[in-house]
Structure formats: C-alpha cells, structure tokens
N, C-alpha and C positions, 0 to 999 in steps of 0.2 A: 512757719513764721506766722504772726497774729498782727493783726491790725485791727486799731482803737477804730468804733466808728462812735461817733459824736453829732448832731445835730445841730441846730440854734431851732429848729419847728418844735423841740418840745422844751419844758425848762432842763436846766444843766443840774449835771448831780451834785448832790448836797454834801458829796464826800470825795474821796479820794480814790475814785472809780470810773472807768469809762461807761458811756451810754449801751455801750455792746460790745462786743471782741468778735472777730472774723476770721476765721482759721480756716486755712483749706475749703470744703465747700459748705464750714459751718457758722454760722451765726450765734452768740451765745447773749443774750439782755439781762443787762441786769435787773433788779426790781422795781418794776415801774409804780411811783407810786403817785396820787390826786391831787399835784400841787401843780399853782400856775407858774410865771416866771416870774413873777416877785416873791416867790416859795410862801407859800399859806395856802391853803387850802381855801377856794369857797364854794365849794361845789355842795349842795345841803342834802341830796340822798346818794345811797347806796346807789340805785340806776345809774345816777349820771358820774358818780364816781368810776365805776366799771367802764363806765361803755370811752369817759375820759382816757383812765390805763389804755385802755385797748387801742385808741384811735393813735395814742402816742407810742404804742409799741410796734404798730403798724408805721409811722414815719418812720422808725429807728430802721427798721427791719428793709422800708424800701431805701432808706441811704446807703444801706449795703449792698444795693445790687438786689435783692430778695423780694417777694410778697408773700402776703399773707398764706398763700397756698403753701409756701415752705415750710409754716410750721409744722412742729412734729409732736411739741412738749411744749405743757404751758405748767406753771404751780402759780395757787393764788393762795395767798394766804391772808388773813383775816379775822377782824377782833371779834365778830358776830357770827357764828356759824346759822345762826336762825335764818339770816339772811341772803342764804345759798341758796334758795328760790328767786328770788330776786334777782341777784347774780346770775342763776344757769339763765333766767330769760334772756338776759342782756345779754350773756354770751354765744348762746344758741345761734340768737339772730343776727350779730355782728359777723360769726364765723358761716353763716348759709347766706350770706351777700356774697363771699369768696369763693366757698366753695361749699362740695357735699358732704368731707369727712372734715370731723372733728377731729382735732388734735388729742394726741394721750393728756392725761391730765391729774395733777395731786392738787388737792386742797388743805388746807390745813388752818386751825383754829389758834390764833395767837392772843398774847394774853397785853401784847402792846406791837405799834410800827412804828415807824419813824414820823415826827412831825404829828404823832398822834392820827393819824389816818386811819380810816375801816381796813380799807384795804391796798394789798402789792401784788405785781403780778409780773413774772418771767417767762422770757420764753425762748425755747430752742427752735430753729431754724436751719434747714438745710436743704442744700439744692441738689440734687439729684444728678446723679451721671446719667448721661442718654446714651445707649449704644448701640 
C-alpha cells in the first residue's frame, strides 16, 4: 500500500502528482524543481537553483519519516550540461553535511523543463532493515 506524502514547506505541484509516494520502506519524489510558492522561478544562478531543489527534497523526504542519509538514487536533469561543475559543487557539499556516501546518481541533458527551469531533480529514498 503507498501513501501520498505532501508538504506546504515547499511549493505544491504544478500538476497532477504527489510531492512523494511512500511504499513499504521506500520513499519515491518526484521532480523537484526552482519555483517558489507563487510558482516562478527567481532564483538567478544555477548554485542557488541546485542547492534550492535540494533543500526542498530534503523537507519532502523528512515529512516521510526519512533523511537525507536514506537516499540511495538521485537523477538531475538539466537544460545546460556545461553547468555540471557547478552543480557537482553544490551537490558535493549539501550531501558531506549529512553524510560520507554519495548517492548513485544519473544526469541528463534536456532540451526543455517545466516552467522553463535549468534544472529538476528526483530522488529515491529508503530506510533500511536493522537486524
């Protein structure tokens, strides 16, 4: 059985989608992407676009129960691949706050996002049996 998990700490989706789905001991997000909650975008570089996503997939992720250490799986996808220096920085440092292992990870180069964005970013999540 799956449960919606939804927020009001980040903006609400622009579609007809939950903020995350919760299945058993896993976490699934959908694609987070640099808009506030009056949906526009003002955030003016890539840095603070990134590290934006990130902090909001991290809310979503603790309303489930979860943190950042559960991630397992992240994809970014993205209209500037130049810009993936940039990116790994932001992201480097956001994920060595929480922990030492990086999550597995796909990037990919898009030719449009939604709202006109650089970038989106998903991520899988799951907690772990202890035994």
């Amino acid at each position: 059985m799956s449960t919606a998990i939804n927020t009001k700490k980040v903006p609400q989706p622009i579609g007809p989608y939950s903020q995350a789905i919760k299945i058993n001991n896993m976490v699934i997000t959908s694609g987070q992407i640099p808009i506030n909650k009056n949906d526009f975008t003002n955030l003016k570089d890539i840095k603070e676009q990134t590290l934006f996503v990130l902090n909001n997939i991290k809310l979503i992720i603790e309303e489930s129960g979860l943190k950042i250490q559960n991630i397992v799986k992240t994809t970014i996808f993205l209209t500037d691949i130049t810009q993936l220096e940039i990116i790994n920085d932001v992201y480097e440092k956001f994920f060595l706050k929480y922990h030492n292992i990086f999550p597995a990870r796909s990037c990919i180069q898009v030719s449009r996002l939604p709202k006109d964005v650089n970038i989106e970013i998903e991520a899988i999540a799951i907690l772990e049996n202890k035994k």
